[in-house]
N, C-alpha and C positions, 0 to 999 in steps of 0.2 A: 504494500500500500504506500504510495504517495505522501509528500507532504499534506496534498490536499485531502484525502482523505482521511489522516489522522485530525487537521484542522478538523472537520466537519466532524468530528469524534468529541472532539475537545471541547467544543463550542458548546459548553453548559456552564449556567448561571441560577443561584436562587439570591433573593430577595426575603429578606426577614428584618426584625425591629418592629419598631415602630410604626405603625399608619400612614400611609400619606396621600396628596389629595393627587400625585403625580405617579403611583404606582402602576394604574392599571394601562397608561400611555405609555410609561419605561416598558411595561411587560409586551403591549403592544411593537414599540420599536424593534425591540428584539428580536422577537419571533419574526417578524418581517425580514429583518436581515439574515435568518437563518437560523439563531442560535436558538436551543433548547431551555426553557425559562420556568421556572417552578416557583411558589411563595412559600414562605417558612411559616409555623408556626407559632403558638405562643409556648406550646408543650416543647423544653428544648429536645425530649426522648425521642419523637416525629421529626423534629428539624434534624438531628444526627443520622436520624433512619433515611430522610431523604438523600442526602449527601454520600449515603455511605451505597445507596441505593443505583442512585444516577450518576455516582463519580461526579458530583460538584468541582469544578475547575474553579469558578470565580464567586467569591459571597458578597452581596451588595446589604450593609447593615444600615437601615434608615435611623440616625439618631435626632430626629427633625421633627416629631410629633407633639403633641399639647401635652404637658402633664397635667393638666388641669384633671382633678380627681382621683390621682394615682401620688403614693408615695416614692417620693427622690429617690430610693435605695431600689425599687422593684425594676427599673431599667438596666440601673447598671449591675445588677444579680445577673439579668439575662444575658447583656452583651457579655460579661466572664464566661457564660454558662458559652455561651456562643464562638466565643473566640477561643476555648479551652475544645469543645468538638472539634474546630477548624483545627487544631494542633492535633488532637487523636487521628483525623481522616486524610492529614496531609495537604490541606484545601491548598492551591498553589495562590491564588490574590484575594487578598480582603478590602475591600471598598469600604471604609466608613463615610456613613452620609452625612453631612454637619451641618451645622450652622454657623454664620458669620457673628451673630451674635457672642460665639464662643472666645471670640478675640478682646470681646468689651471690659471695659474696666470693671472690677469686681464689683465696688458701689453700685456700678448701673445695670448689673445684669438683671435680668427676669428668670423665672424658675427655669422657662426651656431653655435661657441661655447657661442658665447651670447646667442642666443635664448634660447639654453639646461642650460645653468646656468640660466638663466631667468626662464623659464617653473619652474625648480626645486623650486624655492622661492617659486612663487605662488601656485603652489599645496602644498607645504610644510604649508604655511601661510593657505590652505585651509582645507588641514587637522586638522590645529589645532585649525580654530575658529572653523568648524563644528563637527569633531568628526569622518569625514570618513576613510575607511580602504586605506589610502594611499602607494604603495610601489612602489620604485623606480629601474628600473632597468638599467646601461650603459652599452652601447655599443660604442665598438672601432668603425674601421670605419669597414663595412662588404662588404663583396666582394663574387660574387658566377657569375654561367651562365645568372644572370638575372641581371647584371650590363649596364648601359646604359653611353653613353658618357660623362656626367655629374656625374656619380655616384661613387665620389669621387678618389683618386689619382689614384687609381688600375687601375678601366675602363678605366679612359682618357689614362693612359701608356701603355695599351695593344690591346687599339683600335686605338691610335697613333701608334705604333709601326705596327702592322697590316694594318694601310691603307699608313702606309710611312708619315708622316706627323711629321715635328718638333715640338720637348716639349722644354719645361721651364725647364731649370737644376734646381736639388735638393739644397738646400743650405747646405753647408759642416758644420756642425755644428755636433756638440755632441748629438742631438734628436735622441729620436730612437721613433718609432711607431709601435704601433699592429693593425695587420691586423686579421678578423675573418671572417671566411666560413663561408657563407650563412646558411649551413645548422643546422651548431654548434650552430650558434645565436637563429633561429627557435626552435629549439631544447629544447634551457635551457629558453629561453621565455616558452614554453609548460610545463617542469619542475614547472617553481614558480607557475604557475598560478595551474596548476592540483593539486600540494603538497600545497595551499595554502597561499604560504607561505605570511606573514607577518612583515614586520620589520625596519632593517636597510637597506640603498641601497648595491645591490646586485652589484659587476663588472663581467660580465658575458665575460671576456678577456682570454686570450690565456695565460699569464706568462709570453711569450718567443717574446719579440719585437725585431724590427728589423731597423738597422741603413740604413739609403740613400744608402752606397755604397752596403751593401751586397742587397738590395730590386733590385737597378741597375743589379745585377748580377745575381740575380734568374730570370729578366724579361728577361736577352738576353739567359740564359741558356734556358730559356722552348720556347721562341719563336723561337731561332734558328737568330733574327735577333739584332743587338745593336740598342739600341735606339739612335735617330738623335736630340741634340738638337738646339735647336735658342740661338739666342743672346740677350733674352731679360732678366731682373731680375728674379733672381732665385728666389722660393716658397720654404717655411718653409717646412719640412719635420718631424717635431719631435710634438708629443702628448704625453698627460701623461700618463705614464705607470704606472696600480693601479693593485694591487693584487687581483686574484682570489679566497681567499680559502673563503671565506666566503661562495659564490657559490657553493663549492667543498665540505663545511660543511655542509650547509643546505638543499642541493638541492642531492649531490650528482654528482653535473655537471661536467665532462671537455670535451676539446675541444677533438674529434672523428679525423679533420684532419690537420695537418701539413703546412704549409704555402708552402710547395713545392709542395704537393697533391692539395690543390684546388687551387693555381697559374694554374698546368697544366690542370685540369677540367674547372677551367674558359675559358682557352687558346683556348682547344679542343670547348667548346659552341662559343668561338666567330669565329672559322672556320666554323663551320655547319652553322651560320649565313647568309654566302654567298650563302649558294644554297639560298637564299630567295632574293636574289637581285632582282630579278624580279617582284616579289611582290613590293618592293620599286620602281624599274621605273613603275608601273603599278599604284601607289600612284602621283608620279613624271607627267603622263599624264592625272590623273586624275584632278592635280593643273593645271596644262596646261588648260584642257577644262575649267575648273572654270574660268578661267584668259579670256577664248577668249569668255565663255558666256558673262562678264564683257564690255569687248571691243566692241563690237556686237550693240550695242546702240550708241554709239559714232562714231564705220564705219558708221554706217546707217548715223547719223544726217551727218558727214560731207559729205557721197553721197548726199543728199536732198540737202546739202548746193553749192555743184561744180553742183548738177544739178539746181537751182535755178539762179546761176549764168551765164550758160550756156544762161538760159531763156530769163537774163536782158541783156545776150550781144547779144542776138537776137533780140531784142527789142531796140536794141542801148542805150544801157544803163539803160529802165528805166525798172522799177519794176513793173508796173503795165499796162497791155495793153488798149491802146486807145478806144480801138473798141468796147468793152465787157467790159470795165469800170472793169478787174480783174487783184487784186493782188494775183498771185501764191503764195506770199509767209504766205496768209493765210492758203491756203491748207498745204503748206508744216509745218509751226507751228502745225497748228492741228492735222495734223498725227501723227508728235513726240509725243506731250499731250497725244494722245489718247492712242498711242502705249507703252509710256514709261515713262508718268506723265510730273508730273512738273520741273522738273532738266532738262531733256531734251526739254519741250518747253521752257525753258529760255534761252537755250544758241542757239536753233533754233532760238528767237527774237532776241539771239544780234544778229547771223548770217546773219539774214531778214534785220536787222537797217544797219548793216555795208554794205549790198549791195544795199538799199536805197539810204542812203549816200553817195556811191559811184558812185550811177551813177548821185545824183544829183549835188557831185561838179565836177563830166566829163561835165556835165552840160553847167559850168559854174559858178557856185554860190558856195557863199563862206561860208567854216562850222558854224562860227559864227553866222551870218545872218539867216543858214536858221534853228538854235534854234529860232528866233523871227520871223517864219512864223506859223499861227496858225495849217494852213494846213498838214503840217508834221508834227507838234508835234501831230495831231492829230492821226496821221499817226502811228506812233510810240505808241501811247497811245493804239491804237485799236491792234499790234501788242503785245504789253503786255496783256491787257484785254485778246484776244485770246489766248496765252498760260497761263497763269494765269486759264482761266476757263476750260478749255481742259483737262489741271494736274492737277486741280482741283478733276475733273470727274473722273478720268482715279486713282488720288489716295486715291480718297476714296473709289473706288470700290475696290482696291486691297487692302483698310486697313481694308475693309469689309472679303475681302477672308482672309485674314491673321489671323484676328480675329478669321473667321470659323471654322480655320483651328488649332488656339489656342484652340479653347474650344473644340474642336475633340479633340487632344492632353488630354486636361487634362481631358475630361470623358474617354479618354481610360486608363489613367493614372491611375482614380479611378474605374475603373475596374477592371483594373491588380491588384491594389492594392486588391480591393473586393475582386475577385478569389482569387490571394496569400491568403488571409486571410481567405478565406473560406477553403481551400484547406488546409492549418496548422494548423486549429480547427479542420479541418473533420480526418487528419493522427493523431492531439492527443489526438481525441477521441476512433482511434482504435486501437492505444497503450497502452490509457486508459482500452479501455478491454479487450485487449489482458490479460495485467498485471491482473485486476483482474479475466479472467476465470483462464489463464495459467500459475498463482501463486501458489508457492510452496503449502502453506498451502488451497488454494483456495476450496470454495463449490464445483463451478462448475470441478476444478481437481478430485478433490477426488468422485466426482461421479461416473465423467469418468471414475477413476482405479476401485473403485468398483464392479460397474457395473458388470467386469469379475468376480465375481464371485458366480453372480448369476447363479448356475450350482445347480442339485441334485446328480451328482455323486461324490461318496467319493473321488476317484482317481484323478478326475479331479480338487476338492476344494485342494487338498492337494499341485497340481502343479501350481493353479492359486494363493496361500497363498505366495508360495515363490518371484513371478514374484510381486503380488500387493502392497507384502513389499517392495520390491526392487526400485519400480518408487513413493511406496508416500514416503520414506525416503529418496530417491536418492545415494541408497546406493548399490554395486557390491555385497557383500560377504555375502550372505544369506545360514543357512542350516535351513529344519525343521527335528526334530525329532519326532517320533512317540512313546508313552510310552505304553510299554506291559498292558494288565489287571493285571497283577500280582503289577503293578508299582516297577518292581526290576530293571529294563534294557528299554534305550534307542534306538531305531534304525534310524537310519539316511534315511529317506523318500526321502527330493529331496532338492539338493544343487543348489547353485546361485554361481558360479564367483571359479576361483582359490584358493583361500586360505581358499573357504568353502570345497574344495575338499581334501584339506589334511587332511580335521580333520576325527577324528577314524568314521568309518560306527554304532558302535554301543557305548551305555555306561551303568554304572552301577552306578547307582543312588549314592549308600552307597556307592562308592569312590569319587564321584563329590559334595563337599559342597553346591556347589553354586545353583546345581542341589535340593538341596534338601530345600534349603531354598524359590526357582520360585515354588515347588512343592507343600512346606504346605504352604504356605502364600498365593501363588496364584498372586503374584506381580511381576514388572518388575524386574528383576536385571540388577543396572549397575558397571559395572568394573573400581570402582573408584582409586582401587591399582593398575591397568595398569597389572594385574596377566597375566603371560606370560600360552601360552596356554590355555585360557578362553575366549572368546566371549567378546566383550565390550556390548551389550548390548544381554538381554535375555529377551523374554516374554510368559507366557505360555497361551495353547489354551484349553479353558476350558468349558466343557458339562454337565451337572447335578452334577455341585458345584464338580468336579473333570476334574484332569488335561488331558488332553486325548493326546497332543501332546504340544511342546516348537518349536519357534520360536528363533534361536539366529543369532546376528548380528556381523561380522568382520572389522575390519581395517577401522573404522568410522574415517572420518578427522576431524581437530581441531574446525574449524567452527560447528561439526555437535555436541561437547560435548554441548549440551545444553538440558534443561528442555523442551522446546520445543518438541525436538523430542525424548525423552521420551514419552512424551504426545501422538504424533502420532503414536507410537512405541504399547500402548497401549490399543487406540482407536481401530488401524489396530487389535491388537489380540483379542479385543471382534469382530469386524466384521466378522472375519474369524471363529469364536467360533458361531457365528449366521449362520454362513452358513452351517458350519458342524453340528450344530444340525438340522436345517433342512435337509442334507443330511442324517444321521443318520435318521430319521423318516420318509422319503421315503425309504431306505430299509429298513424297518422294516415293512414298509406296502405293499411291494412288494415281501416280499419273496418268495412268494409263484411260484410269476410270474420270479423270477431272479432264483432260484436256482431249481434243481432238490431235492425237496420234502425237508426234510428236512437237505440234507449236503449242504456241504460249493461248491459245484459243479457246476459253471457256466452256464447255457443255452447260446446256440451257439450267439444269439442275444447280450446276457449283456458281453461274454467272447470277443466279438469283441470292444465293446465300450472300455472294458479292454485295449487292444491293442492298439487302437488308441490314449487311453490318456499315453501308456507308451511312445509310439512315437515323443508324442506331449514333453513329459518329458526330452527325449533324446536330441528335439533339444530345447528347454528354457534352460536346465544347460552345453549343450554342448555331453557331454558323458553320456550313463547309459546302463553298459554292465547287456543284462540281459538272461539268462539261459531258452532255452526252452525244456524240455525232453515229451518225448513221449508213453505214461503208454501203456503197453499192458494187456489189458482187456479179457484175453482169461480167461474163466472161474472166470469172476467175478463181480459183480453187483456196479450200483452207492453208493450204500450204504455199500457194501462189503468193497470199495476204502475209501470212507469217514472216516471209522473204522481204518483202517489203518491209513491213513495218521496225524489223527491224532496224536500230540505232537511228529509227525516225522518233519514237515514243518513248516516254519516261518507263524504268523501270516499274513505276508503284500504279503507273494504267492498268487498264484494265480491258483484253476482248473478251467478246463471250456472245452467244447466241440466246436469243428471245424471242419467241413467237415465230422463228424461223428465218428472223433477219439477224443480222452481224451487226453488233454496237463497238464504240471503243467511249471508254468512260476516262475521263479524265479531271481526280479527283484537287480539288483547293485549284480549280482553274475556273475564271469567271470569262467574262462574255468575249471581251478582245484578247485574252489569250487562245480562245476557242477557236477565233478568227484565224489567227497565227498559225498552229497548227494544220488546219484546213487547209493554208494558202502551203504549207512546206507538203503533206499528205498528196495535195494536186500533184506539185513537183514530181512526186515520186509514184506518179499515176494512181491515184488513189483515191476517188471520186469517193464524196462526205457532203450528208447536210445535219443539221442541228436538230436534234429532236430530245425536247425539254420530259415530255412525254414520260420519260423513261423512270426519270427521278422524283415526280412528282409525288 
C-alpha cells in the first residue's frame, strides 16, 4: 500500500470536551474532506473504547464551553481523565481548543476564562512530563447560524433583540472584542490539524476587534431594531485582543468573513428559526402531557380519598362498617400499592389514618387518648402493614421491569455497537482491496490492462500499445512510431491525446539523436535536459534483438518524474514486444490464408478486420483521416498490381479486396495527400478514384 493509502487509513479524528455551538460544522468539514470523524463522550470508559476502537490519530478537546452550572474542578477531572487515555492508546496529536480569554489578566478573567487558562496549564504540564504532541489552538468568542441563547454575547443580543426582551448594557470602557464566524473558526481548526501542524499556540482571531459602541451599532443596523436595555449592572465587554499572523504564517489562514457578513447570516438563520415554532409548542405539549402523566397518581389517590370519605360520612363517621366487620379503606390503600407502589400507598395511609381519626374524635374521644387505645393503634398498624406490602409488591415488580428493560437497552447497545463494528471492519476490508486490486502499480491492474492485448493482429497490437500505455502510466500524450526495414525513417502509427498530435507524422532517425541512441542501445530514454520538442520519456519495441517500433511519452507531470515509472514504462514495452512477436508469427503462418498468393493483397475477410481496427483507431486517438482510393483492374492481375505498387506505397497501406473490387487504404492521409498519391499511382499506370464510401 501506498502513501496514499495509508493516508486515507490515518485520517481519523474524535472530538470530545466541552459543547460547542461550532461542533457539528467542524464534524461536517471533515467528513467532507474525507476524514473519519467521531464525538466523544462524557463517560471517559466510551471515549477510551472509541479510540482504542477506531485507532484515533488526532483528538480535538473543546475547552470553550459555558461553565455556567457546572463546578471548576469537573472539566479539568475530565481533560486529565482524557489526556491520561491519549497517553495509554498512543493518540499521535492532541488539539486543545481554547480560549483567548485564557491570556487575560487574572483580575479580569470570567469563570470560562479560568477554565481555558486552567485547561492550558495542564495539558501544557502534560505535554511535558509525557512527551505528547501537544498544540494549542484560541479562539475568540465564535458566532455563526448555530448560536443558541447562551452562546455567548452575540446570540443572547440578537435573540434578545429579536424576541423584544431587555439586555444588560455594555460597560463603556476602552475593551474592545473579536468576534469570529463560525465558519472561519471550523475552517482554520481543519487547516492545523490537516497541515499538521505542531508548535506554538496558534490565535486563530480576526485582527480587526470591535469596541461596545460600534458592536451596538452593527446589531441595530442588521436587525432593523435598537436594542432595549434594563436597568441592571452593566457586563464587561472587552477581551484580549492577540495577533493573528502566526496563523497566517503557518497555516496560511485568514478570516473569509467580515463581522458585518456573518452578523447579517447569523440575523437571517435566527429568522428562519421561526417557521419552526411549532415544533417548539409541539415540544411545549409534549412537557405538558409528561406533567399530567405525573399528576394522574395523585388525582387518582385524592378521588379514593373524597370517595372514602364520602363512605365514613355514610356510615356516620366511622371507617369501618358494623355489619360486615369492613374497612374500605383497606381496599382503597391497596389499590394505590398495587397500582402505583409504595409512595402512593403511604400517603393513601395517612389519608385512611386522618379519616379514622376523624371520625373517631366526631366520636367523641379525645386524640391523645385514643394513641393509648391498643385497638386503633392496631388499626393504624395494619393500615401501614397494608400499604407497606402492597408497594412493596407493586415495586418490585416494576424494578423487575425496569431492570428488563435495562438489560434490553444494553444488549441492544452491544449490538449496535457489534454491527457498527462489524460493518467498519467489513467497509475497510473493501477498501483494503479495492487499494490493492485498483493500485496504480497493482498485479491484479496491470493484468487487467494487459489482458487487451492479447490480440494476433498487427493492426490491432499497435492500437491496443498506445491505449495500455496510457492507463498503466496514467498518462494522456502517447505517440507510437513505426521504424521502416531500412531503419532510416520513423512513421507515426497511432497517437494518444493533443500534444501527441502535433508532433511530425514521420522522422529521420540521422537527425533525431535521441532516436538513435533508444535505437542501438535498445533502452528507455529519459528527457533529463527538459529538451524542448522531445518526448520526456521514450521506449523502444523490440522483435529478434531489433527495434521494430518506439513508444514515446509527453507532458508527464512532476509526480510522475520518477524511476518508478521508468520501470513501468519498460516493462509495458517488453509486453507489447511479446505480443507483436507473436502477432508477427501468426502472419507469417497465415499467409497463405490472408493474402492473395504471394503479394501484399488482402482477402476480403483479413481486408475487413483491417477496417475495423482503423475505426477502432479513429475513435481511441480521437481523429485519423484516412485515404481510400479505388484501383481499377481492367486489364490487370493481382500480381500485375502487387509489381506495381511496389516502392510506390507506404509500408503501413493497406490492399485488400471488398465487394469484389480492389481498395488501397491509406491511413493518417487527408485529402491533398490522397491527391499526390493518385497523380505518382497514374505515373506508374495505375488508374485510382477516391471513394470515401469505404471508411464511412
Amino acid at each position: 500500500m501506498d502513501a496514499k493509502g495509508r493516508e486515507t487509513l490515518r485520517k481519523t479524528v474524535l472530538l470530545t470536551g466541552d459543547d460547542a455551538l461550532w461542533s457539528r460544522p467542524l464534524q461536517a468539514l471533515f467528513e467532507k474532506e474525507g476524514w473519519r470523524f467521531w464525538t466523544g463522550e462524557p463517560d471517559s470508559c466510551k471515549t477510551e473504547e472509541t479510540i482504542r476502537l477506531h485507532n484515533i490519530e488526532v483528538l480535538l478537546y473543546a475547552a470553550t464551553g459555558p461553565s455556567e452550572g457546572r463546578e471548576e474542578a469537573a472539566p479539568m477531572e475530565r481533560l486529565l481523565k482524557t489526556l491520561s487515555i491519549c497517553s495509554r492508546r498512543k493518540v499521535r496529536s492532541v488539539y486543545l481548543l481554547s480560549s483567548t480569554g485564557a491570556v487575560a489578566e487574572p483580575d479580569h478573567r470570567l469563570p470560562d476564562d479560568r477554565n481555558a487558562a486552567m485547561a492550558e496549564r495542564i495539558a501544557a504540564a502534560w505535554a511535558e512530563l509525557t512527551g505528547g504532541h501537544l498544540t494549542v489552538l484560541r479562539l475568540p468568542e465564535v458566532y455563526g447560524p448555530l448560536c443558541s441563547g447562551a452562546a455567548g454575547l452575540t446570540g443572547k443580543w440578537m435573540r434578545a433583540v429579536r424576541d423584544g426582551t431587555p439586555l444588560r448594557p455594555l460597560s463603556d470602557d476602552a475593551g474592545r472584542r473579536d468576534l469570529l464566524y463560525v465558519n472561519d473558526a471550523v475552517y482554520g481548526i481543519y487547516q492545523a490539524v490537516s497541515r499538521c501542524y505542531e508548535g506554538e499556540p496558534l490565535n486563530l482571531v480576526t485582527g480587526s476587534p470591535v469596541d461596545a459602541r460600534s458592536f451596538c451599532r452593527l446589531i441595530g443596523g442588521i436587525t432593523g431594531h435598537e436594542p432595549v436595555f434594563s436597568t441592571e449592572e452593566a457586563v464587561p465587554f472587552g477581551m484580549p485582543v492577540l495577533s493573528a499572523d502566526a496563523a497566517r504564517r503557518e497555516l496560511g489562514w485568514q478570516p473569509k468573513y467580515d463581522l458585518k457578513t456573518g452578523l447579517r447570516l447569523t440575523w437571517e438563520a435566527m429568522q428562519d428559526e421561526e417557521k419552526t415554532e411549532p415544533g417548539k409548542q409541539a415540544h411545549g405539549a409534549s412537557v405538558f402531557r409528561g406533567f399530567l402523566r405525573a399528576a394522574v397518581p395523585y388525582a387518582e389517590n385524592l378521588a379514593g380519598f373524597m370517595l372514602m370519605a364520602l363512605a365514613a360520612h355514610l356510615q356516620n363517621g366511622a371507617a369501618e362498617r358494623a355489619d360486615i366487620a369492613l374497612d374500605l379503606n383497606f381496599v382503597y390503600i391497596g389499590a394505590m400499592g398495587i397500582l402505583y407502589g409504595r409512595g402512593q400507598a403511604l400517603l393513601a395511609m395517612g389519608l385512611s389514618a386522618v379519616l379514622l381519626l376523624g371520625g373517631l374524635l366526631r366520636a367523641g374521644n379525645d386524640l391523645i387518648g385514643l394513641f393509648y387505645v391498643p385497638a386503633v393503634l392496631l388499626h393504624l398498624i395494619a393500615y401501614l402493614f397494608t400499604a407497606v406490602l402492597t408497594g412493596y409488591f407493586s415495586d418490585s415488580r416494576r424494578q423487575e421491569r425496569e431492570a428488563f428493560r435495562w438489560q434490553q437497552r444494553q444488549s441492544r447497545e452491544r449490538y449496535d455497537f457489534l454491527k457498527n463494528l462489524y460493518e467498519e471492519t467489513l467497509a475497510v476490508k473493501d477498501r483494503l482491496y479495492r487499494q490493492i486490486v485498483n493500485e496504480g502499480d497493482s498485479i491484479g491492474r496491470l493484468y487487467r490492462i494487459i489482458r487487451k492485448l492479447d490480440r494476433v493482429e498487427l493492426e490491432s497490437i499497435f492500437t491496443r500499445a498506445a491505449e495500455v500505455t496510457a492507463e498503466i502510466l496514467d498518462v494522456e500524450d502517447i505517440a507510437v512510431y513505426v521504424l521502416e526495414p531500412q531503419q532510416q525513417y520513423l512513421r507515426q502509427k497511432v497517437r494518444h491525446g493533443e500534444q501527441a498530435a502535433r508532433q511530425p507524422r514521420s522522422l529521420r532517425v540521422e537527425h533525431v539523436p535521441y532516436l538513435q541512441g533508444v535505437i542501438r542501445d535498445k533502452t528507455v530514454y529519459v528527457n533529463r535536459e527538459l529538451t524542448k520538442d522531445t518526448p520526456d520519456l521514450a521506449a523502444p519495441i523490440v522483435w529478434q534483438d531489433r527495434v521494430i517500433a518506439v513508444v514515446e511519452i509527453f507532458d508527464l507531470r512532476f509526480d510522475q518524474w520518477s524511476l518508478s515509472q521508468q520501470n513501468l514504462l519498460s516493462v509495458t514495452a517488453r509486453l507489447i514486444s511479446s505480443a507483436m512477436g507473436r502477432a508477427y508469427q501468426y502472419e507469417a503462418e497465415i499467409q497463405s490464408r490472408r493474402y492473395f498468393g504471394a503479394t501484399r493483397i488482402l482477402k476480403e475477410e483479413e481486408f475487413r478486420k483491417i477496417l475495423a481496427e482503423l475505426k477502432e483507431r479513429r475513435r481511441v486517438q480521437g481523429e485519423l483521416p484516412v485515404a481510400s482510393l479505388r484501383v481499377d483492374m481492367t486489364g490487370m492481375s493481382y500480381e500485375r498490381l502487387d509489381e506495381k505498387l511496389d516502392r510506390v506505397v507506404r509500408n503501413e497501406d493497406f490492399v485488400g479486396v471488398l465487394d469484389g473490387c480492389v481498395y488501397l487504404l491509406l491511413p493518417d492521409a487527408r485529402e491533398e495527400i490522397a491527391g499526390l498519391v493518385q497523380e505518382r499511382l497514374a505515373r506508374h499506370g495505375i488508374r485510382t478514384e477516391i471513394c470515401e464510401a469505404v471508411m464511412a
